[in-house]
C-alpha atoms as one frame of an Amber mdcrd trajectory, in Angstrom:
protein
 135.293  16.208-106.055 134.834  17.655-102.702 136.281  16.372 -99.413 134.501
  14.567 -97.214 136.056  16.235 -94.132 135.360  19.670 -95.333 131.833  19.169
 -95.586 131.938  17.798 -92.360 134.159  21.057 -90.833 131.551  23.460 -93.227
 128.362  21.960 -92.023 130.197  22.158 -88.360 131.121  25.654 -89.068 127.533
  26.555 -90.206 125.924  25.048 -87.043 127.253  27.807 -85.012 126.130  30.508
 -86.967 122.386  32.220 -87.132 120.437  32.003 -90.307 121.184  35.757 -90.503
 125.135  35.003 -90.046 125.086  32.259 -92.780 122.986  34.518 -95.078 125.514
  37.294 -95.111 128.108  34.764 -95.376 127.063  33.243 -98.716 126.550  36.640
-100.004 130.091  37.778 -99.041 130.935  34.527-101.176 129.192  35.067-103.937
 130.484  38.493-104.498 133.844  37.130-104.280 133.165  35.010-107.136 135.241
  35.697-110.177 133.088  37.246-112.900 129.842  38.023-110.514 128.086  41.010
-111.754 125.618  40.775-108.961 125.304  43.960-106.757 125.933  43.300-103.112
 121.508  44.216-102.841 121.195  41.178-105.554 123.476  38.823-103.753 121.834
  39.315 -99.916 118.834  38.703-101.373 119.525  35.321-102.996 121.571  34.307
 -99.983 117.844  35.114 -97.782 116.102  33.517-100.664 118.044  30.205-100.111
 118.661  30.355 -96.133 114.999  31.678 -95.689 112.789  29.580 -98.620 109.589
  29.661 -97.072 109.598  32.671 -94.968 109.170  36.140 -97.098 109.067  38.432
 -93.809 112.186  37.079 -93.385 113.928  37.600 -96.451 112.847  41.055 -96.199
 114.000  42.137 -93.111 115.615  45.219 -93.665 117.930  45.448 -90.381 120.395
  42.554 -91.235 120.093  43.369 -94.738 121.082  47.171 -94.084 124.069  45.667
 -92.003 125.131  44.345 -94.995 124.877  47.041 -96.956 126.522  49.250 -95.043
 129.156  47.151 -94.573 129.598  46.933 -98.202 129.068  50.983 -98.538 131.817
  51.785 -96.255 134.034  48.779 -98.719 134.656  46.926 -95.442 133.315  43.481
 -96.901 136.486  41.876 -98.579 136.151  42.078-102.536 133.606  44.628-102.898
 134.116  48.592-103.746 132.875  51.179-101.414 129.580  52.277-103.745 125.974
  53.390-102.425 124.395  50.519-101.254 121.766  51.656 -98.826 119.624  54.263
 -97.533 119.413  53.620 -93.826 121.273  56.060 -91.406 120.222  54.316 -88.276
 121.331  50.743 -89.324 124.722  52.153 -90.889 125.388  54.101 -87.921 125.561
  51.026 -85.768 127.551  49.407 -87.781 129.768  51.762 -87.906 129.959  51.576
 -83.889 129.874  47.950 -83.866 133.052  47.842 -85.823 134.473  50.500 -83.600
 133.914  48.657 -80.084 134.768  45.022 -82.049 138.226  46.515 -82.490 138.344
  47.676 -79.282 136.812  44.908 -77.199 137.498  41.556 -79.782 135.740  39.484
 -76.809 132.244  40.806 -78.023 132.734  38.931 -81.194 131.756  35.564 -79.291
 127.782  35.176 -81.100 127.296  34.306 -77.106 128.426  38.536 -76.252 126.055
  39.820 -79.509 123.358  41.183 -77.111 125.794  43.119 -75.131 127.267  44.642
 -78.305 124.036  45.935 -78.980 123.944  47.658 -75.890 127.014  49.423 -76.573
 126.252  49.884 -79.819 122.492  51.545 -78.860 124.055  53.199 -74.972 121.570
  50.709 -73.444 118.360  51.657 -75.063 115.616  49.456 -75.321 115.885  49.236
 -79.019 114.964  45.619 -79.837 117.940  43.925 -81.723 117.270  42.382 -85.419
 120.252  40.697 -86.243 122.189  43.329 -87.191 125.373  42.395 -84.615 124.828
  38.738 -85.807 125.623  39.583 -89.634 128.659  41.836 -88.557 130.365  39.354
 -86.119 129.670  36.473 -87.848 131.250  38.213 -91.049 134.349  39.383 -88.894
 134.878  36.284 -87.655 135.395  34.255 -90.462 137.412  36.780 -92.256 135.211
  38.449 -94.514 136.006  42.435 -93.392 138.557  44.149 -94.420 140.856  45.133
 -91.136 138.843  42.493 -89.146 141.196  40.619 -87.162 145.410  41.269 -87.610
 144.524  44.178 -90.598 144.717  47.971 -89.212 142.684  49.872 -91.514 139.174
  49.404 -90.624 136.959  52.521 -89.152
């Protein structure tokens, strides 16, 4: 039986995070489930499926999604092996930076600094964001990256 007061503090905690956020969340958890043989591809794409149920542009949006994946290629998501995940350079490469100036600047990992991350992350081009900064804070934040917060060994 669940606890009343932890639904209330998840649904709390879920109200301050973007569909995006949540999605990579709940994939990050279903990883860590013991026994899952679901690749970290499978389980984004259930977690979109459920966050995103009547919306298929959104379930395929390949920027948050290659977030993800890189995250999970570089074995920075807790629980899952470094393995080839994804084939996107451009996405990887600011994730890669993302974690870099996180660890530098923790402040940025407010969801309310994500747009100036991205113009760190991009040296103030005026590359539209797609949610790529919202899956990697909101991951950081509540623990889900290896070396995020207290740990030393990530990038």
């Amino acid at each position: 039986m669940r606890c009343p007061r932890f639904e209330i503090c998840t649904h709390q905690r879920e109200a301050t995070m973007g569909k995006y956020g949540l999605a990579a969340v709940r994939a990050a958890e279903r990883l860590s489930q013991p026994g899952t043989e679901e690749s970290p591809r499978e389980a984004w794409n259930s977690a979109v499926r459920d966050e995103f149920p009547h919306s298929e542009s959104s379930q395929k949006k390949g920027c948050p999604r290659d977030a993800f994946l890189s995250l999970c290629e570089m074995g920075l998501l807790k629980n899952v092996p470094k393995g080839d995940y994804t084939r996107s350079v451009e996405n990887k490469n600011y994730t890669i930076d993302a974690i870099k100036l996180l660890k530098k600047y923790p402040q940025l990992l407010k969801p309310e600094n994500e747009k100036e991350l991205w113009r760190m992350v991009t040296d103030g081009s005026s590359k539209t964001p797609n949610h790529q900064m919202e899956v990697i804070t909101t991951l950081w934040r509540e623990g889900l990256l290896r070396g995020a917060i207290g740990e030393h060994n990530i990038v």
